[in-house]
C-alpha positions as CSV (number, residue, x, y, z in Angstrom):
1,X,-3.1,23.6,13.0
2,X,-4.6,21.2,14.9
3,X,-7.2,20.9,18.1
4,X,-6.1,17.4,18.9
5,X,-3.3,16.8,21.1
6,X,-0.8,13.5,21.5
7,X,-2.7,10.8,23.3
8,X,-6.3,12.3,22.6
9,X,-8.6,9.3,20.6
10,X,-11.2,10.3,18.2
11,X,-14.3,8.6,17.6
12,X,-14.9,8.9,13.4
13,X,-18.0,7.6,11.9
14,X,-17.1,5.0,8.9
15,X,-20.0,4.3,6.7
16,X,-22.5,3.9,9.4
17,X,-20.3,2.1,11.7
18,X,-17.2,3.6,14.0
19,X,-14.0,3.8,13.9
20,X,-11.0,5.0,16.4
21,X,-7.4,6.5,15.6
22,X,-5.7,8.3,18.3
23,X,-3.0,11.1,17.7
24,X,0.6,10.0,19.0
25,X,3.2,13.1,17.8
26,X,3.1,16.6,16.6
27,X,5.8,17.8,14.3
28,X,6.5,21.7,13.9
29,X,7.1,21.1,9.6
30,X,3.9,18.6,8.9
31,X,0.8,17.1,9.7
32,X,0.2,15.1,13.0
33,X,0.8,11.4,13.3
34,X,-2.1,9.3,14.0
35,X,-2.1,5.7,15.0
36,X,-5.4,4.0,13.3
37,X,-6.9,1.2,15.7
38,X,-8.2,-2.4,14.2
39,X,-11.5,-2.6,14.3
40,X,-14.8,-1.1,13.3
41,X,-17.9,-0.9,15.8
42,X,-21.7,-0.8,15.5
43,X,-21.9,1.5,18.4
44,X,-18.8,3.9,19.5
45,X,-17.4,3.5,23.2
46,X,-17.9,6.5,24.1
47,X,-14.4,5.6,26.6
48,X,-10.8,6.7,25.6
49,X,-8.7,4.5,27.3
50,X,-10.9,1.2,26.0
51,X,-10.3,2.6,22.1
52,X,-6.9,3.0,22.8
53,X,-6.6,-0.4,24.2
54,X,-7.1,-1.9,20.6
55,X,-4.3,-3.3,18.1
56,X,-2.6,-0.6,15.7
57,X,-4.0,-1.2,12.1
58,X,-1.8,1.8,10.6
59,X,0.4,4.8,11.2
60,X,0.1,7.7,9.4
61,X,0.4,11.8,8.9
62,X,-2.8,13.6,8.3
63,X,-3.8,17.1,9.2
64,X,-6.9,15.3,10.9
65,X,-9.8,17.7,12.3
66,X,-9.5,19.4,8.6
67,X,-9.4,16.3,6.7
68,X,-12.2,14.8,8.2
69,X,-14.4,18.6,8.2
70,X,-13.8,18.3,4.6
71,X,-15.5,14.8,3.5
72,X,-17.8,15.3,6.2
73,X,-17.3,12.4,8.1
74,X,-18.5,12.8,11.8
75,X,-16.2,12.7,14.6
76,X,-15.6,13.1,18.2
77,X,-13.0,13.3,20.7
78,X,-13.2,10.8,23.2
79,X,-10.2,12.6,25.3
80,X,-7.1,11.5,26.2
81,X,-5.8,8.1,26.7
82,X,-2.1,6.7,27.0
83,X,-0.1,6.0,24.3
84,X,0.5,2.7,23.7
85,X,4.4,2.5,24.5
86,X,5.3,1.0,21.2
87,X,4.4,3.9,19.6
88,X,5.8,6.7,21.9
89,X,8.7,7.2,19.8
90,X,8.0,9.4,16.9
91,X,7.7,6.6,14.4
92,X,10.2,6.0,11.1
93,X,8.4,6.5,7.8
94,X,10.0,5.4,4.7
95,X,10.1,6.8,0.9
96,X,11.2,4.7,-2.1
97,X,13.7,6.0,-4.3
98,X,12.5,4.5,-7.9
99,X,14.5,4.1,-11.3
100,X,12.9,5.4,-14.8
101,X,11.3,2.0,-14.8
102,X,9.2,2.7,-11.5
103,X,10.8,-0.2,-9.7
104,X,12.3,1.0,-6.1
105,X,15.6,1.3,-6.0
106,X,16.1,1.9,-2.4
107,X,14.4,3.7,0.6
108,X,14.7,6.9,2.1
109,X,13.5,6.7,5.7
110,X,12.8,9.9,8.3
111,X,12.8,9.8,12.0
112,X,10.9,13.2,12.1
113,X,14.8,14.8,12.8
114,X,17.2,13.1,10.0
115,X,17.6,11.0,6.7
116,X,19.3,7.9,6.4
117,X,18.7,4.9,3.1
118,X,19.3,1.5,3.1
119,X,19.3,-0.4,-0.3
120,X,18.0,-3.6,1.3
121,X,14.1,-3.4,0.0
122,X,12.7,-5.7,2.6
123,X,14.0,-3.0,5.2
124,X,11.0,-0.8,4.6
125,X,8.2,-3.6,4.8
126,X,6.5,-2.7,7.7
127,X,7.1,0.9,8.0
128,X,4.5,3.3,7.5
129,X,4.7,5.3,4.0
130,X,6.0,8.8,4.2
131,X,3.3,11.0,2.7
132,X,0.1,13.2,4.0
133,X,-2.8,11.1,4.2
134,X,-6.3,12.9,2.6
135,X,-9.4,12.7,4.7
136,X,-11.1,10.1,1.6
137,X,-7.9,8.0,1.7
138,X,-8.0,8.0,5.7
139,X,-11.5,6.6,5.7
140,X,-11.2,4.4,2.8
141,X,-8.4,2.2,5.4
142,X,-10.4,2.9,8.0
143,X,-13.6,1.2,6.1
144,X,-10.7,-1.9,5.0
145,X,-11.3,-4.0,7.5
């Protein structure tokens, strides 16, 4: 369960500096999906709608206001802003299928309703992984810039 709604932008402090992901989808059966924003700022913006404004740097599912309680990283929400309209769509995630070597076979992806595969590796490339994000792992990419 989640406080955050779809458009609202959180302000997270990264290691001193800030950082901005804003939630675009709830899903009934897993974590929200967040849309992390390029970028990492001395001081935070304190505005919603200028966070927002910045490039995508990742998608990805993480049950958010717990993850981040956990490692203790400090956060606030900014409030709502609109959602970029190339990610209004619930996004596609994929998951590769892998032989006994490890190598991936083909890719599973998930539309948040259905299943479908394609065999064709280089289909996958720029989707986001499907799997739950930790709150470490979110601000280890957050602190990649």
């Amino acid at each position: 369960m989640t406080d955050f709604r779809p458009g609202d932008v959180i302000e997270i402090g990264v290691s001193g500096r800030m950082a901005h992901v804003q939630v675009t989808h709830l899903h009934p059966s897993y974590p929200p999906v967040v849309r992390a924003i390029e970028g990492l700022h001395d001081s935070g913006t304190g505005d919603a709608a200028v966070a927002a404004g910045g490039a995508t740097k990742f998608v990805a599912m993480i049950p958010l206001q717990t993850a981040l309680e956990r490692v203790g990283a400090p956060y606030t929400n900014l409030g709502q802003a609109e959602i970029p309209e190339d990610h209004r769509d619930f996004p596609t995630f994929r998951m590769p299928i892998r032989d006994k070597q490890g190598n991936t076979v083909y890719w599973w992806f998930w539309d948040g309703r259905s299943l479908s595969y394609d065999t064709e590796l280089d289909a996958a490339a720029n989707l986001p992984m499907r799997e739950v994000l930790t709150g470490q792992r979110l601000i280890a990419l957050l602190s990649d810039a």
